[in-house]
N, C-alpha and C positions, 0 to 999 in steps of 0.2 A: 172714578170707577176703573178706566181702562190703568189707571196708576196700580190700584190695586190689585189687578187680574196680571199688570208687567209684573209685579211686585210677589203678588204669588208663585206664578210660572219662575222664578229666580229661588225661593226658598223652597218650595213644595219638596224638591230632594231632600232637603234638609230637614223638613217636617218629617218625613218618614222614614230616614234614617235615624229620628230621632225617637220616633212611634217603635220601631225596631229595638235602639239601643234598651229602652227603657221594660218592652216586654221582659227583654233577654235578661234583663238585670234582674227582673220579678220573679222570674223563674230561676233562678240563682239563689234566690233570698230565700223560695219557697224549700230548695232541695238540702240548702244550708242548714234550713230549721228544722228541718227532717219531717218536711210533713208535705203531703200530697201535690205536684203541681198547680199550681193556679190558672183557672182557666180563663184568657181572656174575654172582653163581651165582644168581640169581634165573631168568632168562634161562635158565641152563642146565637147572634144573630145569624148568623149563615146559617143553623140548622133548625132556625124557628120557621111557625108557619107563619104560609100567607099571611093568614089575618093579624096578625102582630106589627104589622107597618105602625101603631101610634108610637110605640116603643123606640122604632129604628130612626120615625123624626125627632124623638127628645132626645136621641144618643147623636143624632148628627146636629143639633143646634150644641149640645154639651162640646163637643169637639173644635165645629166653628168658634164657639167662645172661647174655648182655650188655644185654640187657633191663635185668633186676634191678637189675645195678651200675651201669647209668646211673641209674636209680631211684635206688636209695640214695645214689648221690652227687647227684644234683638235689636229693634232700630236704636232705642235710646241708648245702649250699650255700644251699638258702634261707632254712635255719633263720639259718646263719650269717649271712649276709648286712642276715637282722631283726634280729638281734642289735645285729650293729656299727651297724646305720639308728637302733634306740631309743639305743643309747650316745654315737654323734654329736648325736641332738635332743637328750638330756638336755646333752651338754656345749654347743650350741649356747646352749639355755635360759639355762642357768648363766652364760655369760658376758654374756645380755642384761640378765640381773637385775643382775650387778655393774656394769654399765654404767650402767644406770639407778640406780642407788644412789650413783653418784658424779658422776652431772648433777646430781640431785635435792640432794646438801647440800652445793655448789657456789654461791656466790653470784652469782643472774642480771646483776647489773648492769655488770659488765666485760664479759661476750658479747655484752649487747644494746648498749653502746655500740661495742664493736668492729666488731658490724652495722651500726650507722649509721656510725662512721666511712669503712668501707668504702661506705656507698649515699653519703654523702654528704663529702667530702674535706674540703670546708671546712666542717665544722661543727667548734663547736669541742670540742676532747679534755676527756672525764670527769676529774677530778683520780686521779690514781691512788692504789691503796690501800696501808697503810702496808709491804706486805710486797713489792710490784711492783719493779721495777727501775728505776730514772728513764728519762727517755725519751730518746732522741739529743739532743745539742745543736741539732740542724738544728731540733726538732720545738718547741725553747723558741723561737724566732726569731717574729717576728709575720708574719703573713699578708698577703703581698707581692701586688698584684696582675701576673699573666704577660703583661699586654697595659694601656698607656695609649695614650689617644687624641689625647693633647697631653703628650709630656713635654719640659720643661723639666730642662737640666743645668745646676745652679750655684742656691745659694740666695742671690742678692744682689739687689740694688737692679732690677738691669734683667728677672732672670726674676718678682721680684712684681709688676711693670707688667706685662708679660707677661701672667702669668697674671690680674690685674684685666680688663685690656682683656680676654682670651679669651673671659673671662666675660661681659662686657658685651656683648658680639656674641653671644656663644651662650649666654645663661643657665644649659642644661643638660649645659655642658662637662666634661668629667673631664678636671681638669689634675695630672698628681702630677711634682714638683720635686724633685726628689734635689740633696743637698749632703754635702758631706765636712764641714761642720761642724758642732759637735752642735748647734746654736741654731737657730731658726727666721728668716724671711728681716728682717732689721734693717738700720738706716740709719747709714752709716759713717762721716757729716763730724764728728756728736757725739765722737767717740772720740778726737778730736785737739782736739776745743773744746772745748765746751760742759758734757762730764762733768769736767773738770777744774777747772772753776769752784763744782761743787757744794760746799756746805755740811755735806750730808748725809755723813755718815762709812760708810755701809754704802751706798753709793753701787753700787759693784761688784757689788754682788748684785741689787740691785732695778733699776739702769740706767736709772733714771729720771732726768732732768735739768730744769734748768731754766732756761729759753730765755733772753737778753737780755732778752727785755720782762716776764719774771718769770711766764710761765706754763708751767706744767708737763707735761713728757708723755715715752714708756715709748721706747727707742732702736729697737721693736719697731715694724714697719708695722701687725702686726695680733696681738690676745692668742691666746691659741691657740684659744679658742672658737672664734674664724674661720676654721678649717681643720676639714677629716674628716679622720678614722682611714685609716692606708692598707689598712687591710682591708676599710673600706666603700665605697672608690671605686668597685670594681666593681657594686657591689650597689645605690649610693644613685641614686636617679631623679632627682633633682634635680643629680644632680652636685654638685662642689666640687672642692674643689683641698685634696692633698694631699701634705704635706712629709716625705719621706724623706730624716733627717738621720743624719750620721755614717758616709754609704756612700760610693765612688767608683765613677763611672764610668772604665772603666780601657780599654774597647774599643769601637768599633761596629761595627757591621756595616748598609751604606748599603743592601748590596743588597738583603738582609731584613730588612732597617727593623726594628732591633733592638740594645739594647746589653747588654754586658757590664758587673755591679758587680764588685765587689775581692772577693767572696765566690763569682765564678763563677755568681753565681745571674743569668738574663738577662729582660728586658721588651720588647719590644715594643712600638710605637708607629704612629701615623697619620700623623703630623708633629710633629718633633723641633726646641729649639729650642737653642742653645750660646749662655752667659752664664755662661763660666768667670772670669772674670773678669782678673785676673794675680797674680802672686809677687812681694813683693818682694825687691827685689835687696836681693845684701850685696857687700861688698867682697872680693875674690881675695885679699887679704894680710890680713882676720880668718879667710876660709875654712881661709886653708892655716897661722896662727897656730899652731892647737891647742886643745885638747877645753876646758881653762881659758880662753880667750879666748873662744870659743865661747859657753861658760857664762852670761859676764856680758857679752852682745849682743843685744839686742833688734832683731828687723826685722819694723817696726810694718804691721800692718794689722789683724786681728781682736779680737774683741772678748778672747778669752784674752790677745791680747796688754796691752791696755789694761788687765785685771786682774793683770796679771804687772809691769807697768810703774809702776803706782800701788803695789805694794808694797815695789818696789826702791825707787821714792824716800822711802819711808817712814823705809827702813832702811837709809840708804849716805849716805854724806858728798857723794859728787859723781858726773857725770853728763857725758856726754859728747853730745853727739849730731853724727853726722857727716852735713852735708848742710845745703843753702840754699833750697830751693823750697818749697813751697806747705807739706808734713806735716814737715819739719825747723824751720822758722819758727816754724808754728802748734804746737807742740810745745817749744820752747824759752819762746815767750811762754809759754806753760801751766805749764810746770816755772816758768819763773822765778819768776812770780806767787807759788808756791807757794813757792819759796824766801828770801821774804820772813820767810816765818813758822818754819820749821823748820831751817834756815842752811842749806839742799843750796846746794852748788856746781853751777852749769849754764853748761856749756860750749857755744860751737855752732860748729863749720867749715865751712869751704868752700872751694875753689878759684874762687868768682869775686869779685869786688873790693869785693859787698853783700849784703844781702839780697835771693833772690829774683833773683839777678843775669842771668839768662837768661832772664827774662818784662820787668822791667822797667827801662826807660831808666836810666841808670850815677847821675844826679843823683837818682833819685826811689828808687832801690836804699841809695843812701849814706844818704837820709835816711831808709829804713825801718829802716835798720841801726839807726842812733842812736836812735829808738825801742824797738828788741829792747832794747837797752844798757837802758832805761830802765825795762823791766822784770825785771832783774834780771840777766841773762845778760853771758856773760863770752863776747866773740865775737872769733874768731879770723877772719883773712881770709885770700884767697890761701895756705890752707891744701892741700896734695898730701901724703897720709898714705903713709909710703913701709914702714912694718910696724908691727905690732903684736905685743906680747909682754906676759907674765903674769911682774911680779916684784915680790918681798916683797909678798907682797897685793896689790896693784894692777896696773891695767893702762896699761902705756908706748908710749904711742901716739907714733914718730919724722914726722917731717916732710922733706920732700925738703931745706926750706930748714936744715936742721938742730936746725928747733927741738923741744922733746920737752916733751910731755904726759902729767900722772900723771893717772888717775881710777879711779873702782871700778867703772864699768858706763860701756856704747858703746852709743848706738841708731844704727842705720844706716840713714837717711832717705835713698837715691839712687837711687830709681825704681822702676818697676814693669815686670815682663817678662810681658805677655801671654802668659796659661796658653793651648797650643796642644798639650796632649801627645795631644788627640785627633785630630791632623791626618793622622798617620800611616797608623791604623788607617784610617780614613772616605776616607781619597784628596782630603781638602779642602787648598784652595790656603794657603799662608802668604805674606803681603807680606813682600819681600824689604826694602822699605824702614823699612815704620814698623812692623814687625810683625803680630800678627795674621791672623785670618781673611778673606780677599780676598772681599767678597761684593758684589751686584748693588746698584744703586740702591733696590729693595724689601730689603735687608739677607737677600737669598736667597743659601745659598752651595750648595747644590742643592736639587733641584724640592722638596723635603718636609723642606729643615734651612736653618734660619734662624739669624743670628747676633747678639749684641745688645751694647751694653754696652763694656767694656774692652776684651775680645776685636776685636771689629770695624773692621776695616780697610774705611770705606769709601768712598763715591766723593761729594764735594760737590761739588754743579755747580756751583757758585761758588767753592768755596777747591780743587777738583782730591782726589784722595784723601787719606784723611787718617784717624788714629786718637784718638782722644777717650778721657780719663780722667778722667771727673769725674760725679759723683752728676745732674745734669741731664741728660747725655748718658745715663748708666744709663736713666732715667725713659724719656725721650723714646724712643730705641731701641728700648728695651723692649714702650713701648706699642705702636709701631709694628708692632713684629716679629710682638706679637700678632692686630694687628688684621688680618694678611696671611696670618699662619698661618688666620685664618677666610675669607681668599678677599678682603679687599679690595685687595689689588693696590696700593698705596700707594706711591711714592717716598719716600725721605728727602729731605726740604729744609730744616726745622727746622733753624736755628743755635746748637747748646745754649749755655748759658753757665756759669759756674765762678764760686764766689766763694772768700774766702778770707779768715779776720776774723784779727787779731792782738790777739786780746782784744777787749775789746766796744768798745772806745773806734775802729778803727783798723780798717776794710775795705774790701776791694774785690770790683766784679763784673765779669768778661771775657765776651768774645765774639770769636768768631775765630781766626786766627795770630795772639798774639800774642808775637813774639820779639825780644828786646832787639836782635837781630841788625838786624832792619828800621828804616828811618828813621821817624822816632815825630814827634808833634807835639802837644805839651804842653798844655794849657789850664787852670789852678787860679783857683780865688777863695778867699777866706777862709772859713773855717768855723763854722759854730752850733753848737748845746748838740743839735739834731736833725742833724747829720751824721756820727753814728755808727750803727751793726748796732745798738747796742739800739734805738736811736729807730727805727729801718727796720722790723725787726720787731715794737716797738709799732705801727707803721703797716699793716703788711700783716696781722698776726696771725700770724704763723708763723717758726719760728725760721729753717726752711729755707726759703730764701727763693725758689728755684724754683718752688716748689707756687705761690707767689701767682700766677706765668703761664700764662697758656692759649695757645692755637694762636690762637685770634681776635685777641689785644690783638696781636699780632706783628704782622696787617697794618691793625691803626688807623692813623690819623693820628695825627703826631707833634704831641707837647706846643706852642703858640705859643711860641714867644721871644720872652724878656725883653731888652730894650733896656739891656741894662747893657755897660760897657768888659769885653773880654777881657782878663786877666791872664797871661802865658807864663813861667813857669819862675819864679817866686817862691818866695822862700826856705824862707818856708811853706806847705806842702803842704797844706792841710786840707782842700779838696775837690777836683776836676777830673776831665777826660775828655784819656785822650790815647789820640791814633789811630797807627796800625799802619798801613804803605801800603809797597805793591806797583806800580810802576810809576802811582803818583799815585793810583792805586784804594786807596779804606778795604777794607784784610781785615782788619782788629781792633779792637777797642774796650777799652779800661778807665777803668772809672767808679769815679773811687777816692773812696771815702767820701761818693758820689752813688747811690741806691738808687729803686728801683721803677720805672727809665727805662728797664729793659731793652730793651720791644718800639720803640723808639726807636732804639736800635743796632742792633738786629736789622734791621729795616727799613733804613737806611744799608747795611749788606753787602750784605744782597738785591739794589738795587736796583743797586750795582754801579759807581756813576757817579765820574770826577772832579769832583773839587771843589776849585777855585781857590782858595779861601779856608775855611778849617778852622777860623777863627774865627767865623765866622757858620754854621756845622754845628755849631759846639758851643753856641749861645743856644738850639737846639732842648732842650737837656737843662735849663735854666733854673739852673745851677748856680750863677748872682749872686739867686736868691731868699734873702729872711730868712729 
């Protein structure tokens, strides 16, 4: 009893804020349904009379009862209610503990580096453990930076001048150089000379040579120590220059100064510089041959090719190579040399009437021929290849004139076609004439893309537009392009020059137009034991004989002349200068097996002038010295 009176005295508020809620609700219900208030019996009893007490004790046992049953049922409600509250904590419990039992014999070290991967992207990944799954291909790939501040496309001659100069102007540059080849950026006259001449039997792998004058060095501008990681370029304070090989650019985008690689991955840059250099050509009648024709064709320019080429003539009876200019000649003389010793047969054709027949004069072209001849090669002339076919093992290369040639391998020596395949994308101009990237006097071909090297098509204020293929022209370009990309505003004026050795006994160096087409003007004397490329380069120190010039020696004064008789068109050619001329003006120069005069010719274009007499311009070169 006294249970139930403590028990009351604890709900009783609750009873009659419950008497309350439930009026107020009735009265709600009544005004909703639009009909009259309801009047509670509360109300009624308060205004009944006295005598009505039987009524007020059946409305207070009515109350009492539902009293009770509220009671009993609130109790059993809270009972239950504790109930199901301890049975959810304990199961809450239970699942913290399993939780916690299965972090705890879990090994930390894959979650904490998953945390730092996540705080930090570019660190590098934990090796994973032996039961992990490997991780995407994407994630083996190395750590590319999304933004260069000077890239360079094409890893040749003219973007590592390029990037030198970049350097030398801004010490603290980040230069990264993407190339489609897998090598790093190398010099590419050696590959048609010099390595051909080697001693060394493992030549091919190590690419080192050695020069005319017998000293030694790597076909490489720089060892790879010379470069960063392309994963440090971002990070390194000092900058460097870094080479991403084996990728192509395949898109740009001018207006977001940005390009696309062949893996869809893109970079970004500040100022972009194009030094794709060119392809060389093959002929339409090997293209459309067939897959066997194909096979056994070489079309020379890289260094794979030059290990692919040295192996063929290792192992094949005979050798074709079709083409007369500078990398067919120099290639021929190379092979043949070599065919002294192991019997290869080495062919060379051409459709002009010598060697070299569209650079030099018809008399000085016959007599280089007969030199080829002299190193071993079997030279065809006024050759027009009218198809090629693959039969009983060999390949039957027909001639328009009827005549027909068997060999076992074809190199395709006839030119080079300025790589433009990014013209498209970028909206950059292509010469309709010489090919090429049409760019400004600063080698600009818009405000923040520069062009250098093979690709470039551009304006000489002295010889008119014009495109240049040669390892000099790479350099100089090059440097220039860099030195503008950092803000110095520079014109091209530099007149690069070319050389071109037929073995070490037998070279020449150009400057200008020179084309057999123009009327020429001859000048030889007899030759020394020092008028050959080895003696040149004992002289200068360098095999590559450009390096010896600077920009300064270009505007010295020219050498005195020697008061000796000129000599014109003598039977033997062993040294001379003959000039190239445009309406009486010198546009070209070649200094055949005359060396180190370069800024002596250079100077003569420059300056531009007629000259009466081309025998007294040529005693400036001194080429009657002992």
């Amino acid at each position: 009893m006294l249970t139930c009176r403590a028990l009351w005295k604890k709900l009783a508020p609750l009873a009659r804020a419950s008497s309350t809620v439930c009026r107020q609700n009735v009265r709600r219900a009544g005004w909703n349904n639009a009909r009259t208030p309801l009047c509670v019996p509360v109300a009624h009893m308060s205004t009944g009379p006295v005598g009505g007490g039987g009524d007020n004790l059946k409305y207070a046992l009515l109350v009492g009862a539902a009293f009770v049953g509220g009671l009993t049922y609130a109790v059993i409600t809270v009972k239950g209610d504790q109930e199901r509250h301890r049975e959810r904590m304990a199961a809450i419990a239970s699942r913290k503990q399993k939780s916690a039992s299965q972090i705890h014999t879990e090994p930390l070290a894959p979650l904490e580096t998953k945390l730092e991967a996540a705080a930090a992207p570019d660190a590098e990944a934990a090796a994973p453990s032996e039961t992990a799954e490997p991780p995407p291909a994407a994630d083996s790939k190395p750590s590319l930076p999304s933004h260069a501040p000077y890239l360079l496309i094409g890893g040749g001659t003219a973007s590592f001048a390029a990037a030198r100069s970049i350097r030398a102007r801004d010490p603290g540059a980040k230069v990264l150089i993407i190339t489609d080849e897998p090598d790093l950026p190398y010099m590419r006259p050696p590959l048609s000379k010099e390595l051909w001449f080697s001693d060394d039997p493992s030549v091919t792998e190590t690419l080192r040579f050695k020069q005319w004058n017998g000293k030694e060095r790597s076909i490489y501008f720089q060892p790879p120590s010379f470069y960063i990681d392309t994963e440090e370029l971002r990070s390194a304070e000092n900058g460097g220059v870094a080479v991403l090989t084996g990728r192509k650019v395949v898109h740009m985008d001018v207006r977001g100064n940005k390009v696309k690689l062949d893996d869809d991955m893109e970079i970004s840059y500040d100022k972009c510089l194009i030094a794709t250099g060119g392809v060389p050509r093959n002929l339409q009648v090997i293209e459309r041959a067939g897959e066997e024709v194909m096979k056994r064709t070489t079309v020379f320019r890289k260094i794979d090719d030059f290990k692919s080429l040295d192996k063929v003539s290792r192992n094949t009876q005979s050798i074709t190579i079709i083409g007369g200019g500078f990398l067919g000649s120099e290639l021929a003389c190379a092979l043949g040399r070599r065919s002294t010793e192991s019997g290869l047969e080495v062919i060379q054709m051409f459709p002009e009437k010598g060697n070299m027949g569209k650079v030099l004069p018809e008399y000085l072209s016959n007599w280089t021929t007969e030199k080829v001849k002299k190193e071993g090669v079997k030279v065809i002339r006024e050759a027009v290849v009218k198809s090629v076919s693959y039969k009983d093992d060999k390949l039957e290369i027909k001639l328009k004139d009827g005549r027909v040639v068997r060999t076992d391998h074809i190199v395709a020596a006839v030119g080079l076609e300025p790589n433009v395949d990014l013209a498209k994308s970028a909206g950059l101009e292509v010469d309709s004439d010489f090919g090429g990237y049409r760019v400004n006097a600063e080698l600009q071909a818009r405000s923040n893309i520069w062009v250098a090297g093979d690709a470039a098509c551009f304006y000489d204020i002295r010889l008119g537009r014009r495109r240049v293929e040669h390892h000099d022209h790479a350099v100089v370009s090059g440097r220039l392009a860099g030195e503008n990309m950092t803000g110095a505003n520079k014109p091209y004026w530099h007149q690069s020059m070319f050389w071109s050795d037929l073995g070490p006994d037998v070279g020449y160096e150009a400057i200008g137009i020179v084309d057999s087409s123009l009327p020429t003007v001859g000048v030889f004397a007899k030759a020394t034991a020092k008028d050959t490329p080895k003696a040149a380069t004992e002289e200068s120190g360098t095999g590559i004989r450009s390096e010896s010039e600077t920009e300064e020696t270009a505007t010295s004064a020219v050498a005195p002349a020697a008061p000796a008789p000129v000599v014109e068109h003598r039977d033997e050619y062993g040294k001379g200068v003959i000039f190239y001329l445009r309406e009486k003006v010198v546009v070209g120069i070649i200094l055949w097996n005359v060396f180190n005069r370069m800024p002596i010719a250079r100077k003569i274009i420059k300056d531009g002038e007629e000259h009466a007499d081309l025998n007294e311009v040529a005693k400036l070169f001194n080429i009657h010295e002992d």
